[in-house]
C-alpha positions in Angstrom: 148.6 -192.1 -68.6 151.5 -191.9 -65.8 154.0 -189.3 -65.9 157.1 -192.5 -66.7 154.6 -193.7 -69.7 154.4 -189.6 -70.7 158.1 -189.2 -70.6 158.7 -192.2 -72.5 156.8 -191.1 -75.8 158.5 -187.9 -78.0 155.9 -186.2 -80.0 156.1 -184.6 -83.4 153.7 -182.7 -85.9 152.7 -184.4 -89.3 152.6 -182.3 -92.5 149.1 -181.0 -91.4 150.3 -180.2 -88.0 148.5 -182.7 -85.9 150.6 -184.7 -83.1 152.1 -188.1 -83.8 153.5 -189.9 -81.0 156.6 -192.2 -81.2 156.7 -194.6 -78.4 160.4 -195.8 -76.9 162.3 -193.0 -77.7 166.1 -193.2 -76.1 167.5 -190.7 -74.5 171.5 -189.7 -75.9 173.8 -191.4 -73.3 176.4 -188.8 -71.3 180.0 -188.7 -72.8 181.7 -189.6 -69.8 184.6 -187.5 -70.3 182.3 -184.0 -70.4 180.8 -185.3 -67.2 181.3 -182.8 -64.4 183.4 -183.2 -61.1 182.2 -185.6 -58.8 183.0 -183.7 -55.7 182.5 -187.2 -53.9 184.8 -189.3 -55.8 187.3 -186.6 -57.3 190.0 -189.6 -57.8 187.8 -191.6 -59.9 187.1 -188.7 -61.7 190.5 -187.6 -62.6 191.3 -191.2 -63.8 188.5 -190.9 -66.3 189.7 -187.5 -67.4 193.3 -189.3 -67.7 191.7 -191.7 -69.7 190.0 -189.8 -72.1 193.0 -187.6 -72.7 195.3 -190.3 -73.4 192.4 -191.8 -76.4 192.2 -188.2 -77.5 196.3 -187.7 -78.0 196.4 -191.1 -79.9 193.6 -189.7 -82.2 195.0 -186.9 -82.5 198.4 -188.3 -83.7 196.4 -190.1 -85.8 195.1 -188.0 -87.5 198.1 -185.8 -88.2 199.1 -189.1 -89.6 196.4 -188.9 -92.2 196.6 -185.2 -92.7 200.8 -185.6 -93.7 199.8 -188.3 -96.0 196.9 -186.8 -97.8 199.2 -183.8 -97.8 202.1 -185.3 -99.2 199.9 -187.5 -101.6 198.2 -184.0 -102.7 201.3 -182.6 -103.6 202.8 -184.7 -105.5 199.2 -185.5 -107.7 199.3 -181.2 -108.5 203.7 -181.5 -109.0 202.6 -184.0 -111.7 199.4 -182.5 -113.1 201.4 -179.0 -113.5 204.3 -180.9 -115.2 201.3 -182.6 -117.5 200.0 -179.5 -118.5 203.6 -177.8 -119.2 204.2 -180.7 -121.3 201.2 -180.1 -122.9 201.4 -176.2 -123.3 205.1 -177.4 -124.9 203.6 -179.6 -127.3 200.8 -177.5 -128.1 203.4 -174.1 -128.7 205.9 -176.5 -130.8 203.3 -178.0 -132.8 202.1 -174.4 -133.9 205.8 -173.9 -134.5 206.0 -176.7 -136.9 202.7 -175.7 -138.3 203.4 -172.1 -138.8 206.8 -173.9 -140.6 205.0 -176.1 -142.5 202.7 -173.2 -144.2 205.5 -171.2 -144.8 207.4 -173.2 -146.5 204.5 -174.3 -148.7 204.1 -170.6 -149.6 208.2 -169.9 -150.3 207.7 -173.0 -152.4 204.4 -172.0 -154.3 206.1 -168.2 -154.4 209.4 -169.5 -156.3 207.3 -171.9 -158.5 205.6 -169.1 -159.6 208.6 -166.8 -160.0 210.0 -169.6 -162.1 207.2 -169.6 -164.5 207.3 -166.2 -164.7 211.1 -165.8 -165.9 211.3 -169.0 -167.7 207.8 -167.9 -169.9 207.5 -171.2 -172.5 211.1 -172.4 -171.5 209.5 -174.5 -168.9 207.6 -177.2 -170.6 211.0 -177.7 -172.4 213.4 -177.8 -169.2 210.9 -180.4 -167.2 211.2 -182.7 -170.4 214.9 -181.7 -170.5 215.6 -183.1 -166.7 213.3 -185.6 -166.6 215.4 -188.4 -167.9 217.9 -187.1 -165.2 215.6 -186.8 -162.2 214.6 -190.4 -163.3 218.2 -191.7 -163.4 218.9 -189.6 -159.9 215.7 -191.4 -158.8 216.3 -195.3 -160.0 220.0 -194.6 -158.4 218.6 -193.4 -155.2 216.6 -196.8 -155.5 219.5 -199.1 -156.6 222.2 -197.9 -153.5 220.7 -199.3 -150.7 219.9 -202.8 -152.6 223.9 -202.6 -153.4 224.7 -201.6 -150.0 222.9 -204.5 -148.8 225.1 -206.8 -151.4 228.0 -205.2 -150.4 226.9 -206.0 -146.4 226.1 -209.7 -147.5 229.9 -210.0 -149.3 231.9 -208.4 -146.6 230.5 -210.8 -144.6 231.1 -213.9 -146.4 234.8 -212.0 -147.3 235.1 -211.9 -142.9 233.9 -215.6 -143.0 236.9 -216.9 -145.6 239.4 -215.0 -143.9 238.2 -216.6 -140.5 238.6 -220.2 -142.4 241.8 -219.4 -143.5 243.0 -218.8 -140.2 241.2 -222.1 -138.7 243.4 -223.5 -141.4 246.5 -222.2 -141.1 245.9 -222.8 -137.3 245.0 -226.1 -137.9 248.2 -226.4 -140.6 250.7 -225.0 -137.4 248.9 -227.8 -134.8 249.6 -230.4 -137.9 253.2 -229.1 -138.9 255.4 -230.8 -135.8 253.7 -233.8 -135.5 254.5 -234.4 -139.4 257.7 -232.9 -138.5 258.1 -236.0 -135.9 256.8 -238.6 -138.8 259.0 -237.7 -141.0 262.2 -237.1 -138.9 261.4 -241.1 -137.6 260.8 -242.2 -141.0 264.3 -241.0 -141.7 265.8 -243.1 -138.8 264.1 -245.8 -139.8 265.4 -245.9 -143.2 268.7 -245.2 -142.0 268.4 -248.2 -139.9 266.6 -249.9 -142.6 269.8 -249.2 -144.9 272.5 -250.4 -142.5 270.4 -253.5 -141.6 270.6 -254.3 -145.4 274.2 -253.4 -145.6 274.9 -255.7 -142.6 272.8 -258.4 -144.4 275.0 -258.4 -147.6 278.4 -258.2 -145.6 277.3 -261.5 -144.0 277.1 -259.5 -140.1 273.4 -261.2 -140.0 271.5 -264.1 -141.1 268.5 -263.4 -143.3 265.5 -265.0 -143.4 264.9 -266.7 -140.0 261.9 -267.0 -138.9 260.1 -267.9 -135.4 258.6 -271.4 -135.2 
C-alpha cells in the first residue's frame, strides 16, 4: 500500500479491539477566516478578514434580535402566568372565605334551632301549625307578585299605546279641522249666492229655466 492510499483510510477499533478501516475519509476544510497571515499577499488577506467581520456583525445583530424577542416574549408569558396564579391564590382564599361562611352560618342556624326548642319545650309543634297557613299565604303572595307585575307591564303598555292613538287622532283631527273649516266657510258662500240667485229669480232680475241647446 502507498503512503497517499495509507493516508486516505482512518482507522478505528471494534468492540473487541481489533482495527476496522474506513476508506475515503475527508479531511475538515479550513475556515478561511482563522487562516493565518499570508505574509505574501497581506491585502488579500485583510479583505477576507473584512469580509468575515462584516458576516459576523450581521449575525451578531441578529441574534440580539432573537435574544430581545425571546426576552420580551418571556416576560410577558411569566407577567401573565404570575397574574394566573394570583387570580387563582384569590379564588382559592375567597372560596375558603365563603366556605368557612357557609359552615358558620349552618351552625348559628342549627345553634338557634336548638335554643328554640329548648325555650319553646311542646309550644313548638303548636306555633309551626300556628304559622303555617301564614308562611303559606306569604309564600303563594311571593308567587302571585311577579305574575301581576308582569299584567301590570302588559297594561301599561297597551295604556302607552291608547294614549299614542289618541294623539295620532287628535293630530290627525288638527290636520282635518281647516280644511273642513274651508268646506264649510264655501258652503256658506255658496248658499248665500244660492239665496240671492233665488231672490233675483223671483224679482224677475233673471230668466229661469234656459237651457243650452
Amino acid at each position: 500500500m502507498s503512503i497517499e492510499q495509507s493516508n486516505s483510510t482512518t482507522s478505528n477499533l471494534d468492540a473487541s479491539g481489533a482495527s476496522t478501516y474506513s476508506a475515503g475519509a475527508s479531511t475538515p476544510k479550513p475556515d478561511p477566516c482563522d487562516a493565518d497571515v499570508d505574509s505574501n499577499n497581506p491585502a488579500e488577506h485583510l479583505a477576507v478578514l473584512r469580509k468575515c467581520l462584516d458576516e459576523a456583525q450581521k449575525e451578531e445583530k441578529t441574534q440580539e434580535g432573537k435574544v430581545q424577542r425571546y426576552d420580551a416574549q418571556a416576560k410577558a408569558l411569566s407577567a401573565l402566568l404570575d397574574e394566573i396564579e394570583k387570580t387563582k391564590t384569590d379564588y382559592d382564599k375567597e372560596q375558603r372565605r365563603l366556605e368557612d361562611n357557609q359552615k358558620g352560618y349552618e351552625t348559628f342556624s342549627s345553634n338557634e334551632q336548638q335554643r328554640l326548642k329548648n325555650e319553646l319545650g311542646g309550644n313548638v309543634e303548636t306555633i309551626v301549625k300556628t304559622v303555617a297557613p301564614f308562611k303559606k299565604f306569604i309564600d303563594d303572595l311571593s308567587s302571585a307578585i311577579p305574575k301581576e307585575k308582569h299584567a301590570i307591564a302588559g297594561l301599561e303598555e297597551k295604556l302607552i299605546e291608547a294614549k299614542q292613538s289618541e294623539a295620532d287622532a287628535k293630530a290627525d283631527f288638527e290636520k282635518w279641522k281647516k280644511p273642513v273649516a274651508s268646506i264649510v266657510a264655501r258652503y256658506g258662500k255658496l248658499k248665500t249666492l244660492s239665496d240671492r240667485i233665488n231672490e233675483a229669480t223671483k224679482n224677475g232680475e233673471l230668466v229661469p229655466g234656459i237651457r243650452a241647446e
